[in-house]
Backbone as CSV, one residue per row, in Angstrom:
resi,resn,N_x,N_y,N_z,CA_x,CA_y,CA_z,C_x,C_y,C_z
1,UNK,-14.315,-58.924,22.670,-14.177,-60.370,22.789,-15.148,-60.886,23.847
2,UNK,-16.114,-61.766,23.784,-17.371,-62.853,24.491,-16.284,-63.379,25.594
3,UNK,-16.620,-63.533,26.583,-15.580,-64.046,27.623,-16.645,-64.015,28.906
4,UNK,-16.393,-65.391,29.514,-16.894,-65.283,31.099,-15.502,-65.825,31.906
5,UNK,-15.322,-64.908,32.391,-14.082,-64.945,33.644,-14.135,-65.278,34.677
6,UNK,-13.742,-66.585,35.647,-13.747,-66.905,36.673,-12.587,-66.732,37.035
7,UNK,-13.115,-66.406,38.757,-11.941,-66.266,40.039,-12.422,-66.515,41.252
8,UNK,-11.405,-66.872,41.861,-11.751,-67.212,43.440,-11.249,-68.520,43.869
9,UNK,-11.246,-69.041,42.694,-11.315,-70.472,43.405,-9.245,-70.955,44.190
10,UNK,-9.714,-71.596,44.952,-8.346,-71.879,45.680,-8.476,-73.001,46.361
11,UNK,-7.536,-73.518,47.125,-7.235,-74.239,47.863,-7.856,-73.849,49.774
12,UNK,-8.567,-74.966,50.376,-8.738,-74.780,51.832,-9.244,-76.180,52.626
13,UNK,-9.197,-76.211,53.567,-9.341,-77.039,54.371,-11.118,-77.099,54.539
14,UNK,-11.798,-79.124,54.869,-13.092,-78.554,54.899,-13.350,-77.926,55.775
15,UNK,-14.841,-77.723,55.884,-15.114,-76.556,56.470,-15.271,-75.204,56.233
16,UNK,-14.167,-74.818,55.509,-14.092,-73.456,55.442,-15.077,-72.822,54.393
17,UNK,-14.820,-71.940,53.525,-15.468,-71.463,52.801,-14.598,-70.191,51.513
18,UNK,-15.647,-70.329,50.536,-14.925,-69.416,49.277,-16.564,-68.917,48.553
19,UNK,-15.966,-67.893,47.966,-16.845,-66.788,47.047,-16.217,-67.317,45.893
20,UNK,-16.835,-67.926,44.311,-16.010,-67.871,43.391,-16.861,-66.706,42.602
21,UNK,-16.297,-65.659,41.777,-17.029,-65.027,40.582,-16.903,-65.337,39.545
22,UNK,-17.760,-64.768,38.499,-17.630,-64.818,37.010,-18.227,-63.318,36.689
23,UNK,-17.426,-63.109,35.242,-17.802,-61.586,35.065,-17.953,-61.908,33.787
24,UNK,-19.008,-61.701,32.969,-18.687,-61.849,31.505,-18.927,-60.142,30.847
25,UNK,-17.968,-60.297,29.814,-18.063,-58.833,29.025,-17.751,-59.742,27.683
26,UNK,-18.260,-58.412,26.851,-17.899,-58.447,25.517,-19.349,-58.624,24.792
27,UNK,-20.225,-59.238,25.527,-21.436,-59.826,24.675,-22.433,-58.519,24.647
28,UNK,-23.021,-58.794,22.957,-23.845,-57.259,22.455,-25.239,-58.335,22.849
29,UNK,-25.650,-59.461,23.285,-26.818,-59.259,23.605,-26.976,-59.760,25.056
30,UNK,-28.435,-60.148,25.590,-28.241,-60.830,27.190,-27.899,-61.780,27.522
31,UNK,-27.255,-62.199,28.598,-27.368,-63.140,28.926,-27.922,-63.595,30.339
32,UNK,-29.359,-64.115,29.876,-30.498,-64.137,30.514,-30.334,-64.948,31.683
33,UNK,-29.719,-65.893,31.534,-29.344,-67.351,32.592,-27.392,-67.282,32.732
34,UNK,-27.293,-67.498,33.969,-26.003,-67.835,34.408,-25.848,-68.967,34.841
35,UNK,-24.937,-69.460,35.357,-24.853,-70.888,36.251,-23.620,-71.218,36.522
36,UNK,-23.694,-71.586,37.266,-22.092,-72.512,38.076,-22.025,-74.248,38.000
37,UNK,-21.279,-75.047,36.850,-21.153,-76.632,37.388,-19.576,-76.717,37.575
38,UNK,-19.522,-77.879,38.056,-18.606,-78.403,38.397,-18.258,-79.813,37.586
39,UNK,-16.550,-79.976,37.418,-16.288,-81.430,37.143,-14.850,-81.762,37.722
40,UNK,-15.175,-82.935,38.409,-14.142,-83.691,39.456,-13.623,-84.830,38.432
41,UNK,-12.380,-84.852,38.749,-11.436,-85.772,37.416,-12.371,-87.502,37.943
42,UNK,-12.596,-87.659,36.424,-13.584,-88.938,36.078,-14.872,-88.934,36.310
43,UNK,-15.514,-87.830,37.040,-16.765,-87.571,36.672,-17.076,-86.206,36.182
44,UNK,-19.042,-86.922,35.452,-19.366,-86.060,34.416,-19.625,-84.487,35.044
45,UNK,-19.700,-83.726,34.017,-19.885,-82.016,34.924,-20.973,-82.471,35.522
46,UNK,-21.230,-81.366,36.407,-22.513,-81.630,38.010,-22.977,-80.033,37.565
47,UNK,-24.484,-79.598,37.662,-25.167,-78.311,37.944,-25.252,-78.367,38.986
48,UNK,-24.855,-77.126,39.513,-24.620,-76.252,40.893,-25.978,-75.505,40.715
49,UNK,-25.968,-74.023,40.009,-26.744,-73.436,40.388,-27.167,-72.560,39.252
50,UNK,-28.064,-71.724,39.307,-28.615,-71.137,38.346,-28.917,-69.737,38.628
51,UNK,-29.124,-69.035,37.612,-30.262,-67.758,38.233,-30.403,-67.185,36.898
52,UNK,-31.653,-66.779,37.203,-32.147,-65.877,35.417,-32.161,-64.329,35.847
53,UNK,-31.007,-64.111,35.337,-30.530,-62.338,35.391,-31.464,-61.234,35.303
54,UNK,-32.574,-61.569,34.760,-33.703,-60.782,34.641,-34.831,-60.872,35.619
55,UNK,-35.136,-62.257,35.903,-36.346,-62.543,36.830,-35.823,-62.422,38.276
56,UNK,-34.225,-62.758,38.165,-33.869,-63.196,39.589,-34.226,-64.669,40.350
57,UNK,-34.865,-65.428,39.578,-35.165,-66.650,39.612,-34.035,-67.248,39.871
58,UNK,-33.613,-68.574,40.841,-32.867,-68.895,41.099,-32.600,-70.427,40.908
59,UNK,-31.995,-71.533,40.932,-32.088,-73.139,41.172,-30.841,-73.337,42.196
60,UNK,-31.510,-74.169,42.387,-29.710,-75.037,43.149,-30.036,-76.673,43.146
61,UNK,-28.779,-76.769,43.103,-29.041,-78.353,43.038,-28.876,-79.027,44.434
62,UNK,-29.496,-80.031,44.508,-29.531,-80.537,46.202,-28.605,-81.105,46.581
63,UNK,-27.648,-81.029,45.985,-26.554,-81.567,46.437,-25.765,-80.898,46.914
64,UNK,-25.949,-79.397,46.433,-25.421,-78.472,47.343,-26.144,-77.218,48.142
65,UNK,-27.511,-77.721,48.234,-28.532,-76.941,48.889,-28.352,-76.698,49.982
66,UNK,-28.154,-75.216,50.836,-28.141,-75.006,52.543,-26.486,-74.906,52.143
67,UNK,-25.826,-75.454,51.426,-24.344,-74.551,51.455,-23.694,-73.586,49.928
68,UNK,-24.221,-74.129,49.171,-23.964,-72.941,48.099,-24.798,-71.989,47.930
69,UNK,-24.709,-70.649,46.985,-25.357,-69.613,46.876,-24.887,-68.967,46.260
70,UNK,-25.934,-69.211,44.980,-25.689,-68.015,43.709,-26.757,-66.863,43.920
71,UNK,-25.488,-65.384,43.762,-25.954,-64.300,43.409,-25.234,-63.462,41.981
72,UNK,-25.972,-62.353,42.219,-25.196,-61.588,41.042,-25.331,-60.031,41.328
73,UNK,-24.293,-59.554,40.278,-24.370,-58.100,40.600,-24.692,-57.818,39.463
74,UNK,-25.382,-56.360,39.130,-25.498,-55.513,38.177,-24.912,-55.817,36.937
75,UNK,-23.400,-55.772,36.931,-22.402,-55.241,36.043,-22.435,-56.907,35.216
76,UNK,-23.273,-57.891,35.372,-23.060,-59.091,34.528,-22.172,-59.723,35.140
77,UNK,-22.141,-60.023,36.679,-20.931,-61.347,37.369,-21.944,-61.442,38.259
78,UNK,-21.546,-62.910,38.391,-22.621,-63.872,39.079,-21.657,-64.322,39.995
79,UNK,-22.068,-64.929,41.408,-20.974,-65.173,42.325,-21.636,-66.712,42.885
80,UNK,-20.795,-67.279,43.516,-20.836,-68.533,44.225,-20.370,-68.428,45.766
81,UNK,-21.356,-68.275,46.507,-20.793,-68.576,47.607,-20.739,-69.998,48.580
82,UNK,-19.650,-70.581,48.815,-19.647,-71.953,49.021,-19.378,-72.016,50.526
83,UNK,-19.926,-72.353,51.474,-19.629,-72.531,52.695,-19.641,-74.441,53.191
84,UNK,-19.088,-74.358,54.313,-18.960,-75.963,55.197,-18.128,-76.662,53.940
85,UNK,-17.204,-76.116,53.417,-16.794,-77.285,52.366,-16.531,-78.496,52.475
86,UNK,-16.402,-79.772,51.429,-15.914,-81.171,52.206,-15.385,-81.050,50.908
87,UNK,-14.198,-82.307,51.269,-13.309,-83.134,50.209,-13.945,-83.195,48.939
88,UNK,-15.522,-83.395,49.171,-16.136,-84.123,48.313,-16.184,-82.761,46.930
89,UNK,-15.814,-82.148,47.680,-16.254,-80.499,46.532,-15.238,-79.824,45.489
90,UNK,-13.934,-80.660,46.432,-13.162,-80.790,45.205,-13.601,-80.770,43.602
91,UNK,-13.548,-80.088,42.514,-13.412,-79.851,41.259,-12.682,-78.750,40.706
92,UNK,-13.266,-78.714,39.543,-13.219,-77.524,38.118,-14.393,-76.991,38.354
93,UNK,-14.055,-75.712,38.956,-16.112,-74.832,38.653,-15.574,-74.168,37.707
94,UNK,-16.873,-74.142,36.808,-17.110,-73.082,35.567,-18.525,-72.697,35.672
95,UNK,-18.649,-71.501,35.256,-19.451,-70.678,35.018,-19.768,-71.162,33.645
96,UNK,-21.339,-71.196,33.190,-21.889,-70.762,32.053,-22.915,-69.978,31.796
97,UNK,-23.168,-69.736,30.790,-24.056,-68.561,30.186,-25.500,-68.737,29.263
98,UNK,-26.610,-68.768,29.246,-27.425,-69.404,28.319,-28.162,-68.109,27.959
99,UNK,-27.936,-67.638,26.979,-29.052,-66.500,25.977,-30.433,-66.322,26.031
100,UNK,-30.968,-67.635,25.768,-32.374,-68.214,25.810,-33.135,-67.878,26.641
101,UNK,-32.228,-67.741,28.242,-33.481,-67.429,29.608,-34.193,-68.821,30.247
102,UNK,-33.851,-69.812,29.466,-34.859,-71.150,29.969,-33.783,-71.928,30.914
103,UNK,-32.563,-71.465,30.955,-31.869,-72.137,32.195,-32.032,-73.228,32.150
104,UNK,-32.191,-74.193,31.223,-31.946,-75.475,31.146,-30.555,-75.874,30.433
105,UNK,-29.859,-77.271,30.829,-28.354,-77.423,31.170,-27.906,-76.852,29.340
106,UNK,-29.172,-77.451,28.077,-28.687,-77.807,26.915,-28.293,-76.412,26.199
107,UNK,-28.748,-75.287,26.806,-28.876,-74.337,26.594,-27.325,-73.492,27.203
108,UNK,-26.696,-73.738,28.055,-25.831,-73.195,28.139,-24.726,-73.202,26.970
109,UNK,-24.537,-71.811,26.077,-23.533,-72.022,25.609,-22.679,-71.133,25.241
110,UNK,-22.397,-70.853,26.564,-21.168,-69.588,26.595,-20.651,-70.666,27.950
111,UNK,-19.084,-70.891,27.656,-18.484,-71.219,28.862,-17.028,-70.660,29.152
112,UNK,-17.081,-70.276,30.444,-15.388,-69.654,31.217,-14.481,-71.157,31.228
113,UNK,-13.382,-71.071,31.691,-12.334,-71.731,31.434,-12.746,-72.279,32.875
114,UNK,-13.115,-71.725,33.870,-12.777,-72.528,34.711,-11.824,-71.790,36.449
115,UNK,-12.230,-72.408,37.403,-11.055,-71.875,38.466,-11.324,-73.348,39.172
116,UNK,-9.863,-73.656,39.765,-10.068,-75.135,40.598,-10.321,-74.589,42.082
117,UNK,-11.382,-74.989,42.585,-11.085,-75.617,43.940,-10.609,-77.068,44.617
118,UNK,-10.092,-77.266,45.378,-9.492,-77.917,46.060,-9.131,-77.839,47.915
119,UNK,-10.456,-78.946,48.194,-10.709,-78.972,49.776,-9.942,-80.132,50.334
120,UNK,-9.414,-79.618,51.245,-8.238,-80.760,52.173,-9.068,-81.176,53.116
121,UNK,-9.441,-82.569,53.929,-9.610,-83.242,55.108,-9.121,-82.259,56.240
């Protein structure tokens, strides 16, 4: 079964900080591009971050540049590390997946369900 699995995400005060992962299994071919967005109730999903599993090529979006950070391991899970959190970061992160390698948003189309974070004042 095709599946990208997220975890990590929780509840904390700003400031603090969280690792979220994603692990995908099941898929017989690559998946060249990963990524992390986000969506906060009434707005549209947001791109976080990127990386092409092969090149190691990376993006981030400036909105969360100098505090997020996508990596990955070997085994096909890509991680988020989120530091200085604010209120504002509150969402739904999901992980997606794009085949293609071109890491552009239209292209993602493998998606995880999802883990909430939720940052307190």
């Amino acid at each position: 079964q095709e599946q990208l699995v997220e975890s990590g995400g929780d509840s904390v005060q700003a400031g603090g900080s969280l690792k979220l992962s994603c692990r995908a299994s099941g898929y017989s071919h690559n998946l060249y591009c990963m990524g992390w967005f986000r969506q906060a109730p009434g707005k549209e999903r947001e791109g976080l971050a990127s990386i092409h599993t092969t090149l190691g090529t990376r993006w981030t979006a400036d909105a969360v540049k100098g505090r997020f950070t996508i990596s990955q391991h070997a085994n096909h899970t890509v991680y988020l590390q989120m530091n200085n959190l604010k209120p504002k970061d509150t969402a739904m992160y999901s992980c997606a997946a794009d085949p293609t390698g071109l890491c552009v948003r239209s292209r993602f189309d493998y998606w995880g369900q999802g883990t909430q974070v939720t940052v307190s004042p």
